[in-house]
C-alpha positions in Angstrom: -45.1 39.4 72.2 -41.6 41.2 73.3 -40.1 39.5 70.2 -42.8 40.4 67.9 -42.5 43.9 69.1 -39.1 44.2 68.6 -39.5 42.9 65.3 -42.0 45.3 64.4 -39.5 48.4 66.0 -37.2 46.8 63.9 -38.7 46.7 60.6 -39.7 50.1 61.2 -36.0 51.4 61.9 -35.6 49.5 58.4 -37.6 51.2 56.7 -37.5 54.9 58.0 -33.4 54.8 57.6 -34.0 53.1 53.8 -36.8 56.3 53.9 -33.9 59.0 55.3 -31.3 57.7 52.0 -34.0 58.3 49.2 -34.1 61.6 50.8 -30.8 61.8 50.9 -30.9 60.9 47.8 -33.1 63.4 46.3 -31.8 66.1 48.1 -28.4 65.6 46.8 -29.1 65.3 43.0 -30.9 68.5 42.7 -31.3 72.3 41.3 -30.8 75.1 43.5 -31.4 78.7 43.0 -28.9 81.0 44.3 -29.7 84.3 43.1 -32.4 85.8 41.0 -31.8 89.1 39.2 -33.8 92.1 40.1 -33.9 93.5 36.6 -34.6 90.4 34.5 -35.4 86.8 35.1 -31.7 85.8 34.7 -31.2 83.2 37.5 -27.9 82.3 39.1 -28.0 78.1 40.8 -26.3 75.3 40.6 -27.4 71.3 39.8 -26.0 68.4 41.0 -26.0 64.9 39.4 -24.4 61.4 40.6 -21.4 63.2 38.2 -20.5 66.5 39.2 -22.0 69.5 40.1 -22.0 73.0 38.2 -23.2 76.3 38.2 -26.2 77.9 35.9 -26.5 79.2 33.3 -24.3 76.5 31.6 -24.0 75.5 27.9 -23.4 71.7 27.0 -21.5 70.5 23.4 -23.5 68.1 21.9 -21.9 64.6 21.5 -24.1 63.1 19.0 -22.0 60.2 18.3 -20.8 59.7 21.7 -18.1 62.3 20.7 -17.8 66.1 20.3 -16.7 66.8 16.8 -12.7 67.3 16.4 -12.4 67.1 20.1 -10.7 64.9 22.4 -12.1 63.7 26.1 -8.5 66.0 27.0 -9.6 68.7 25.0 -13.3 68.9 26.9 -11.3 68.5 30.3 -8.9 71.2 29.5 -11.7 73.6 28.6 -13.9 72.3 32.0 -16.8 71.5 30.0 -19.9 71.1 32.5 -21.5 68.6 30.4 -22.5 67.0 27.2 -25.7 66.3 25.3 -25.8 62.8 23.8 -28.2 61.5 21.0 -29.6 57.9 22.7 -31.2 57.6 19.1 -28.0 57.4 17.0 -26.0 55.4 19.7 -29.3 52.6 19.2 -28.0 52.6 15.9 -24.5 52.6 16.0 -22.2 50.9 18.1 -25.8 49.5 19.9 -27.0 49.7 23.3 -25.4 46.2 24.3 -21.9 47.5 23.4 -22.2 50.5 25.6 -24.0 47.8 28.5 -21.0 46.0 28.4 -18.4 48.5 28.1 -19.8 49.8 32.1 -22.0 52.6 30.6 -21.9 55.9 28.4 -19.2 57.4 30.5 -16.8 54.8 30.6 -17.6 54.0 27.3 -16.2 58.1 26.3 -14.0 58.4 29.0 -16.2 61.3 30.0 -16.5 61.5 34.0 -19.2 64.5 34.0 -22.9 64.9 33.5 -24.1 63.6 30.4 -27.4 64.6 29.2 -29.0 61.5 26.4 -31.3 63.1 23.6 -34.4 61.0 23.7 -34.8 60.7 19.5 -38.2 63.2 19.6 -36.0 65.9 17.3 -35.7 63.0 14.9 -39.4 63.0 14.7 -38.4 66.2 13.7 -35.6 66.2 11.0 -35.8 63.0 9.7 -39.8 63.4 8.7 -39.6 61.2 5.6 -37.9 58.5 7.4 -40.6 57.9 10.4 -44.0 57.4 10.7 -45.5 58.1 14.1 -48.7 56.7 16.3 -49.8 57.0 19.4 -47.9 53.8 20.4 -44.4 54.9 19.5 -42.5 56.1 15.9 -41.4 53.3 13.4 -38.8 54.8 12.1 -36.3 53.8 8.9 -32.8 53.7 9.6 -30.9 56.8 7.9 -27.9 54.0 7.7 -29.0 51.5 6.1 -33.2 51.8 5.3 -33.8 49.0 8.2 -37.1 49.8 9.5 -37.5 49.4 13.6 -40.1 51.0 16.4 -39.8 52.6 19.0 -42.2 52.9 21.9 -41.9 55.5 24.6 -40.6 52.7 27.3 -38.3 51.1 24.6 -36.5 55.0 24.5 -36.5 55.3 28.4 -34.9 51.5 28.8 -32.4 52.5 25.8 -31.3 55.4 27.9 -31.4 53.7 31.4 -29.1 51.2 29.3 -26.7 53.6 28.7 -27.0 54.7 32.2 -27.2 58.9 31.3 -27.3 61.0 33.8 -30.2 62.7 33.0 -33.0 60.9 30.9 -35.7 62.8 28.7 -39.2 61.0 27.6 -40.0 60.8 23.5 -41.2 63.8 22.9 -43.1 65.0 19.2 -42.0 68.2 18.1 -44.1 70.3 15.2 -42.6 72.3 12.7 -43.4 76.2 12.3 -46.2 77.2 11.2 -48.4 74.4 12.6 -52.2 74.3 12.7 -53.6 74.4 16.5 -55.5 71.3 15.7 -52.2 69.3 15.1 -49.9 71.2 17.9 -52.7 69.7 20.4 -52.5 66.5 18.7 -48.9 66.4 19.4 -49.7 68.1 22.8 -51.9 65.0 23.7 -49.3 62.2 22.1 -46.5 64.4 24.3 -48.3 64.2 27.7 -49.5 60.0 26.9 -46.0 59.4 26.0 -44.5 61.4 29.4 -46.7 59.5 31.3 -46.0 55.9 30.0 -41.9 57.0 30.1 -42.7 57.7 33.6 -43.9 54.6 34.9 -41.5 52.9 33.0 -38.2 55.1 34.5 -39.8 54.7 38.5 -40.0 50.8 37.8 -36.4 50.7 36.0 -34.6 53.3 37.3 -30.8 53.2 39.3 -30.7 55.7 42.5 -28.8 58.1 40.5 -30.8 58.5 36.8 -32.9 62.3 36.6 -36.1 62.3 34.9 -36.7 65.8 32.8 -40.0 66.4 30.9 -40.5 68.2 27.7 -42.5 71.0 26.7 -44.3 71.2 23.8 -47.1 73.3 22.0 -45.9 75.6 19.3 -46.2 78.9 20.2 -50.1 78.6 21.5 -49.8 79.8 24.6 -52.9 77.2 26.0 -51.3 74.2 24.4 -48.2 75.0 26.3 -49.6 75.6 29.6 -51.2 72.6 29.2 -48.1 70.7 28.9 -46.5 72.1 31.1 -49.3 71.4 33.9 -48.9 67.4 33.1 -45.4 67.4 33.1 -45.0 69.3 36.2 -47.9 66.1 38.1 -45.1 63.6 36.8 -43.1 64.6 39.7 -40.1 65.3 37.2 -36.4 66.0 38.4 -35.8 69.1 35.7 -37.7 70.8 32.6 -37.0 71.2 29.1 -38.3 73.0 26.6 -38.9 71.6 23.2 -40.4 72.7 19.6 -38.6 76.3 19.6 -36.4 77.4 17.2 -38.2 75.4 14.7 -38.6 78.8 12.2 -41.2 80.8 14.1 -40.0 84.8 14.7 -38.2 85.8 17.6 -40.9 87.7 18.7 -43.2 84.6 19.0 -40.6 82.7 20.7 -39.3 85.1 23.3 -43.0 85.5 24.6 -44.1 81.5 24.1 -40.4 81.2 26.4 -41.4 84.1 28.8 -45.2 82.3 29.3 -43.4 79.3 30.3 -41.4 80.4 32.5 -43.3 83.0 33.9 -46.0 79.9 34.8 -43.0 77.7 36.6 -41.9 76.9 39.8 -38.5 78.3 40.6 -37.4 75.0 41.8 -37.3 73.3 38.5 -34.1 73.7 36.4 -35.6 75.0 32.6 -33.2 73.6 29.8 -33.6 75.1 26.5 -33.2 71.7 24.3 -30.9 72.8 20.9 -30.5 76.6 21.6 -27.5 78.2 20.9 -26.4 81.0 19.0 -24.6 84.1 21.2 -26.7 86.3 21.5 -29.9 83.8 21.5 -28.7 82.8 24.9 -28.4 85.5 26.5 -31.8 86.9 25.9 -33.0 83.4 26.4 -31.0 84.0 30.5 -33.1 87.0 30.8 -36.1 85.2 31.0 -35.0 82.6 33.1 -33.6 79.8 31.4 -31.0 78.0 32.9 -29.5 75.4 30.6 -28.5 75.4 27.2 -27.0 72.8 24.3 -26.6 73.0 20.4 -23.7 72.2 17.8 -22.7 75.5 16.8 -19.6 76.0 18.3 -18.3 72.7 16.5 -20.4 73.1 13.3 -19.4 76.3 12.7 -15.8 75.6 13.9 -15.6 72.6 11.0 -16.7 75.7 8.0 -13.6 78.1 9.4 -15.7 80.4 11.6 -14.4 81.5 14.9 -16.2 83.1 17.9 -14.8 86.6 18.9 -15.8 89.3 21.2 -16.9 91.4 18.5 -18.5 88.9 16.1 -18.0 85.9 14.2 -14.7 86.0 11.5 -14.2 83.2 8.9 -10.6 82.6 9.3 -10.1 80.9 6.1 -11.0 83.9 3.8 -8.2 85.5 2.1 -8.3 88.7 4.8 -6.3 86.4 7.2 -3.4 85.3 5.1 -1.0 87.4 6.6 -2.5 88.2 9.7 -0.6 86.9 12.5 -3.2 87.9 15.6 -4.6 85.4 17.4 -8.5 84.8 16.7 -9.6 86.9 18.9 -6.9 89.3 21.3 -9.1 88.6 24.5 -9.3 85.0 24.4 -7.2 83.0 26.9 -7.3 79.9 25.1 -4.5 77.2 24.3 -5.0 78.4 20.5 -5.1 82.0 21.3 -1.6 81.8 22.9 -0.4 79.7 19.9 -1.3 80.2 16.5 -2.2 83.4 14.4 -5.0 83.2 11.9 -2.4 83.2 9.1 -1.7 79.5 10.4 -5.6 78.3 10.7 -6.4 79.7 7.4 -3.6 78.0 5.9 -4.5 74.6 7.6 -7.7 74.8 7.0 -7.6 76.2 3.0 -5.1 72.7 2.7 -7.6 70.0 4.4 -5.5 69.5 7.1 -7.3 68.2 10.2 -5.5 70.3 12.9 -7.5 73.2 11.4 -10.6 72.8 12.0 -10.2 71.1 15.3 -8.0 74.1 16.5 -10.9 76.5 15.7 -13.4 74.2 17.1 -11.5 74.3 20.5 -11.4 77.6 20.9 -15.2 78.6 20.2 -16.2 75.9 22.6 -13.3 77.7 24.9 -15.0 80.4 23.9 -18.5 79.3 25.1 -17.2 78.2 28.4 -16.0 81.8 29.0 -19.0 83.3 27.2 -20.9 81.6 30.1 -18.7 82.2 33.2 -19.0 85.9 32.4 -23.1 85.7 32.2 -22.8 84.0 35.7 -21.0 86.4 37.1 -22.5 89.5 35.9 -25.9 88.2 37.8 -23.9 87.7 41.0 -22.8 91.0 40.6 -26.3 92.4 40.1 -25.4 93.9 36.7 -26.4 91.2 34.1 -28.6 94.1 32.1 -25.4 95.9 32.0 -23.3 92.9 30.7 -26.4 92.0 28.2 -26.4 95.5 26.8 -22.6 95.8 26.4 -22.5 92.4 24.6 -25.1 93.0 22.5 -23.7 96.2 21.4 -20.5 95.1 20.8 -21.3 91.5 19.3 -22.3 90.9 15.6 -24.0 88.4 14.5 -23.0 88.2 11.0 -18.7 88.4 9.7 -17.0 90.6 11.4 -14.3 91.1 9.2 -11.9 93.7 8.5 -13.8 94.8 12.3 -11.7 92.2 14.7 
């Protein structure tokens, strides 16, 4: 009987210290809000992953390829990147899963040490609509490479990124164009939640200790369809939340008030990630209400066509107005190419094809993005965020600034 007892005691002790780590656990990799603004709903946390940890509102490059266009892994850890968004769907493709398995995962793989983010393929759904056909069991789609036709069911996309081992993991997801019919938003609604729920069960029974779950929001702008979604995400008992099928051509109007609904009608607990957002001054109104995590290619995209970032606007370097100008890109800018080279120099690499041009203007709008963000961050710890969002909105144009820089 003693021995049986002390078997029992110890099987208990067992279990409630395995109990205490998974705690542990969870209370480590996790969003926490340290300030709210009084005037908006611009939040100030931070979120921790097995990676690193960083402050919101942060913006992520996006590493489609495994690899942030014209930059090196030096480049991303000279800026201090936070993180990167990578596409799962392309790296399926191209080198394949098993490559990255054996190589010990997507960060050794890049020789990238903090938090990468893996795209789950739904904004292919998206873009590459003649290529895929999709059914409530998963999307067949055809290879953009090569025309190879393969499927894809919702587990197949969570074991593809537990595979890669991301640090954050997002279910298939199927996102409607603008204007859609309510009858097919809360088709894609009902395929959305199904799909969540399947990548669920799947990510619990596969997971490591360190993987994040987040779970996407759909539903157009119908503000029902959303909260729908957004009530059987939240009973998946997910790890962060993103929100999907904005930006997709509906007016600004109709997608600051489908963002406000959602994030009026969310706990303050969950990290809200605005999937593919990123234009200036999209962002910060997107801060105001509430959103704490952003990615998108702009910086690098727009980098590769000769367009720089600036305090007052955007400038295409390569245009004839530079060819003698020997300022920097922009006179405020603390960047490695700020203190180096004058526009004169980046429109004539660029106007000749050389390489060192467009990665040199790339470098400093993501530089540019860091900074962009580090000043939102502190103008809510200062309690004057309104103020900042005023002034830069003021003083930023959207469109060329030339002959104004």
């Amino acid at each position: 009987m003693l021995i049986n007892g002390l078997g029992y005691i110890g099987n208990v002790a067992k279990y409630s210290i395995s109990l205490f780590y998974k705690l542990k656990t969870l209370l480590e990799y996790m969003f926490s809000l340290i300030k709210e603004d009084t005037e908006t709903k611009a939040r100030l946390g931070k979120f921790k992953t097995c990676s690193n940890e960083f402050n919101t509102p942060a913006f992520f490059p996006v590493a489609t390829q495994a690899a942030v266009k014209g930059l090196s892994m030096n480049d991303l850890k000279d800026i201090d990147i936070d993180g990167l968004l990578v596409n799962a769907y392309h790296l399926y493709l191209r080198p394949g899963v098993d490559v990255i398995k054996k190589c010990g995962g997507l960060h050794k793989f890049m020789g990238f040490n903090k938090t990468i983010i893996t795209d789950s393929g739904g904004y292919q759904i998206f873009s590459l609509e003649r290529l895929r056909k999709v059914t409530d069991a998963g999307v067949e789609f055809q290879s953009h490479i090569d025309g190879t036709p393969f499927f894809l069911t919702p587990e197949d996309v969570i074991k593809i990124q537990l595979d890669l081992n991301s640090d954050v993991i997002v279910p298939l997801d199927e996102c409607v164009k603008y204007p859609t019919s309510y009858e097919v938003s809360e088709k894609s609604v009902n395929r959305t939640l199904e799909w969540a729920k399947k990548s669920k069960i799947c990510f619990d029974q596969n997971k490591q200790q360190q993987n994040l779950f987040f779970g996407i929001i759909q539903g157009s702008t119908y503000t029902d369809l959303r909260k729908k979604c957004l009530d059987g995400i939240l009973s998946l008992d997910i790890d962060g939340l993103c929100v999907g099928g904005l930006s997709v051509g509906e007016p600004e109007d109709l997608r600051y008030n489908t963002l406000s609904f959602i994030t009026d009608n969310v706990d303050k607990k969950y990290i809200r990630y605005f999937m593919g957002y990123g234009k200036p001054l999209d962002i910060i109104e997107a801060v105001s209400l509430g959103i704490d995590l952003f990615d998108c290619v702009v910086p690098t995209r727009f980098g590769r066509t000769g367009t720089a970032f600036t305090w007052k606007g955007q400038i295409v370097v390569r245009n004839a107005l530079y060819t003698n100008d020997r300022s920097p890109l922009d006179q405020e800018c603390q960047c490695y190419v700020c203190k180096n080279y004058s526009r004169a120099y980046l429109r004539h690499l660029i106007n000749v094809k050389e390489m060192l041009g467009v990665q040199l203007v790339s470098y400093h709008n993501v530089f540019w993005y860091k900074t962009f963000m580090d000043q939102i961050r502190k103008s809510i710890k200062a309690d004057k965020f309104l103020e900042y969002k005023k002034t830069f909105s003021e003083k930023y144009k959207e469109e060329s600034c030339e002959g104004n820089s």
